[in-house]
N, C-alpha and C positions, 0 to 999 in steps of 0.2 A: 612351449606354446602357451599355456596356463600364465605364465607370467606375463607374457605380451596382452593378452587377452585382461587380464585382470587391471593392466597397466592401462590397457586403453579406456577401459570402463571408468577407472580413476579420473582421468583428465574428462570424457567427456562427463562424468557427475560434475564436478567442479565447476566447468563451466555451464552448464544447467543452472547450478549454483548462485553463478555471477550473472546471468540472465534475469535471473529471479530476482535477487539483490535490484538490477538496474529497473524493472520493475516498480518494486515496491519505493524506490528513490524516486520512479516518476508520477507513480500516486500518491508518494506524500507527497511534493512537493504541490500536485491539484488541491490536496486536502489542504493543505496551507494558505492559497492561494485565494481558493473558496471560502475560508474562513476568514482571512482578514479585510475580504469585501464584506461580509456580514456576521462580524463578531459576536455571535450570541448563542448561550447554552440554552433557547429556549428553543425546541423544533418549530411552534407555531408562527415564531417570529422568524424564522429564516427562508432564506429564498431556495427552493427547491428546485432543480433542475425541468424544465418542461418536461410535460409527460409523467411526472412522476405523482400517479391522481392517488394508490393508496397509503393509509394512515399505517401500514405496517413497514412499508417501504422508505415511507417519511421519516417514520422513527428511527429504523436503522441508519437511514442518510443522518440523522441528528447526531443518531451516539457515534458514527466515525468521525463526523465533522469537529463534535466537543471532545472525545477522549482519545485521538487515536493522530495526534500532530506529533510523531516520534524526531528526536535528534536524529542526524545522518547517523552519526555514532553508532545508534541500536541496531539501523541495519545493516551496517558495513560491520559490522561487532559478527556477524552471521554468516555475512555472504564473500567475503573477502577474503 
């Protein structure tokens, strides 16, 4: 029984796994998307999503938008 149990915890980790993978593949793919309508490492020159009124927030939205455009590769490297 131990085997079964341990067996089944396997498969559903794994797919957690792949869930999490198709994920992170569909906010890059926003982050991408968002970026090449407004190409710029500057936060103050980019277009920030409505709603989004503070300066610590802004920033954060800046550093995913400039550093965090991964290949499919990185995260299928992980989740696959």
């Amino acid at each position: 029984m131990t085997e079964e149990v341990r067996s089944r915890l396997e498969y559903h980790s794994s797919y957690l796994v792949e869930l999490l993978g198709n994920l992170f593949f569909a906010l890059n793919r926003l982050i991408i998307a968002r970026f090449e309508k407004n190409p710029t490492n500057r936060v103050t020159e980019m277009n920030v999503p409505a709603g989004v009124t503070s300066d610590v927030f802004r920033d954060l939205y800046g550093s995913v938008m400039v550093f965090k455009r991964y290949e499919d590769s990185r995260i299928s490297d992980y989740t696959r």
